[in-house]
C-alpha positions in Angstrom: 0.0 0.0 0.0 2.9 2.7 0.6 3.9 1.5 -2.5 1.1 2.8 -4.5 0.5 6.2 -2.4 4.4 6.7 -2.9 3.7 6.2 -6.6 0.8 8.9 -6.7 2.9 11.5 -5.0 5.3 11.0 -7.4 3.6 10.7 -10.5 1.3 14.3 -8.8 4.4 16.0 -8.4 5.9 15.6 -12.0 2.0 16.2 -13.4 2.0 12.5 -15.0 -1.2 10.6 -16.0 -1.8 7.5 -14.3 -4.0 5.3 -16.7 -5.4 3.4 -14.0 -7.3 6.5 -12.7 -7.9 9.0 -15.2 -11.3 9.6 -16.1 -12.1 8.5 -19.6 -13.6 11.4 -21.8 -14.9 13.5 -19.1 -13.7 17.5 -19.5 -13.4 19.1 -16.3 -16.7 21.0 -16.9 -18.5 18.4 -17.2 -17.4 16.2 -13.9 -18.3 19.5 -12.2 -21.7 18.9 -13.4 -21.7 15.1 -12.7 -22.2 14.2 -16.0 -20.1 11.2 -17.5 -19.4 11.9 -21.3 -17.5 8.8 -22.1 -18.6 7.4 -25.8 -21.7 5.1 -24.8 -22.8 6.9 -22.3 -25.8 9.1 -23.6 -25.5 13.0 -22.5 -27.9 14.1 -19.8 -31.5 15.6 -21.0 -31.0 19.5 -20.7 -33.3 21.6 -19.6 -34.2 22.4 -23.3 -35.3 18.8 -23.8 -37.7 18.3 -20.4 -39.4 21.8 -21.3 -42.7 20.6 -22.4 -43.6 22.7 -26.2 -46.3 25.1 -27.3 -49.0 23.7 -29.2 -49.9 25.9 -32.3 -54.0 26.4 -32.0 -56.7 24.1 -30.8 -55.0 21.6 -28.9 -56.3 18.0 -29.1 -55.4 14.9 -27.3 -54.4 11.7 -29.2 -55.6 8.2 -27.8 -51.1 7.3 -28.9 -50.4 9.9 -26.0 -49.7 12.5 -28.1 -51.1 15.7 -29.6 -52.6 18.0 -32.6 -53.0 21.4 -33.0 -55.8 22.6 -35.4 -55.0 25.8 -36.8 -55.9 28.2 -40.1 -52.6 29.1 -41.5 -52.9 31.1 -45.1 -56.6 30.6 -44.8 -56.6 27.2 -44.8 -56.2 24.7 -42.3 -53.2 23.0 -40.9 -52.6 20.6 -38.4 -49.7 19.7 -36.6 -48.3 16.6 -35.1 -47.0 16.5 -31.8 -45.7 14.2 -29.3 -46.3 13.8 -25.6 -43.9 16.7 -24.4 -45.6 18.7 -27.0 -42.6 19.5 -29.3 -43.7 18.9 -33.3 -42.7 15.5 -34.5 -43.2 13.7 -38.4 -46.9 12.7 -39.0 -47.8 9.3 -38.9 -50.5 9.0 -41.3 -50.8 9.7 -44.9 -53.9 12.5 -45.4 -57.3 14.0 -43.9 -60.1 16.0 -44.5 -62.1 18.3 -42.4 -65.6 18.9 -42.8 -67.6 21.8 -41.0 -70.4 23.7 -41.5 -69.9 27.8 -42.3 -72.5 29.7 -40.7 -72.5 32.6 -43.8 -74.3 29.4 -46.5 -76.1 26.1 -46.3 -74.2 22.9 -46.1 -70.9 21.6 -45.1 -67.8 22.2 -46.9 -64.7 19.7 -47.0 -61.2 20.7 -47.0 -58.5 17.7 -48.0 -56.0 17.4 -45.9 -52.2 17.0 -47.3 -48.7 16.4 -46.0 -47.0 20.0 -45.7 -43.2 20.5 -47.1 -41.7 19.8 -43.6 -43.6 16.6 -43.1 -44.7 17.8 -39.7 -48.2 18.4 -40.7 -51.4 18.2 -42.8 -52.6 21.0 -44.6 -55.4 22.3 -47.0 -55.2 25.1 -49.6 -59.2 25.4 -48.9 -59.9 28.7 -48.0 -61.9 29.1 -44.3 -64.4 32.2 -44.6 -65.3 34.2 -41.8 -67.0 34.3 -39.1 -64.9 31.0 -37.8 -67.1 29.7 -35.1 -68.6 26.4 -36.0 -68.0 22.4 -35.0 -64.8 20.7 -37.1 -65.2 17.0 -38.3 -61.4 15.9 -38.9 -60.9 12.2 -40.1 -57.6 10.6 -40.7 -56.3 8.0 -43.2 -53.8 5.2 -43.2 -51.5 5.1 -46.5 -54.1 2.5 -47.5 -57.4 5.0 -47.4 -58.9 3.8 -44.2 -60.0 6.1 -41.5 -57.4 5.4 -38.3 -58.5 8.5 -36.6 -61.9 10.8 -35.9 -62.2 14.0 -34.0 -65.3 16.9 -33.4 -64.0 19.8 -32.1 -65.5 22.9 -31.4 -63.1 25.6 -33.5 -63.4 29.4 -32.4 -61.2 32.4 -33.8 
């Protein structure tokens, strides 16, 4: 045992590495923080990542956990995808339609719902007249044309 403390003090006092207990990969910063960043190790979630998002317009719960938000972007509609922390995430199905009812004229009108340029949502080039208070019929299809998903919400701008 004096050995090895002899060997320390010796190898602290000419400032040489001893392999044996050197910290793999870890900069000084972050072993001040606790945080082990040897390769395999994943990096601790920052704050950034456990701040839960902002939903963009009418938020609405999935039955997966996660989220939408119904909004009228360009004067058409758009909704976005987003997961249970609320940030945006891809879309996981293929198209949609909306169907409501515009208090200014009889009957319902239909919107089709596309994939948007960032992949992040479904949107319609439909244009949504004023006064925008009326119930919203959104269905959802699977890449093979059946409805995964239905939803009534009440839409007020």
């Amino acid at each position: 045992m004096a050995g090895l403390v002899k060997s320390l003090l010796v190898a602290a006092t000419f400032g040489v590495v001893v392999p044996g207990f050197a910290q793999y990969g870890s900069s000084a910063k972050a072993r001040a923080k606790g945080v082990d960043e040897a390769p395999g190790n994943p990096a601790a979630p920052t704050k950034e990542d456990e701040k839960e998002g902002k939903i963009v317009g009418l938020e609405i719960a999935r039955a997966n956990g996660g989220f939408l938000g119904l909004s009228i972007e360009g004067g058409g509609f758009k909704l976005a995808f987003y997961n249970a922390k609320k940030k945006p995430v891809a879309i996981d199905v293929a198209s949609g339609v909306a169907r409501w009812q515009p208090q200014q004229k009889k009957g319902n009108e239909l919107a089709p719902l596309s994939p948007s340029g960032d992949g992040k949502a479904l949107a319609s080039s439909k244009v949504v007249q004023p006064p925008r208070i009326f119930k919203v019929y959104l269905t959802l299809f699977n890449a093979a044309g059946d409805a995964v998903e239905n939803y009534t919400v009440d839409y007020r701008e």
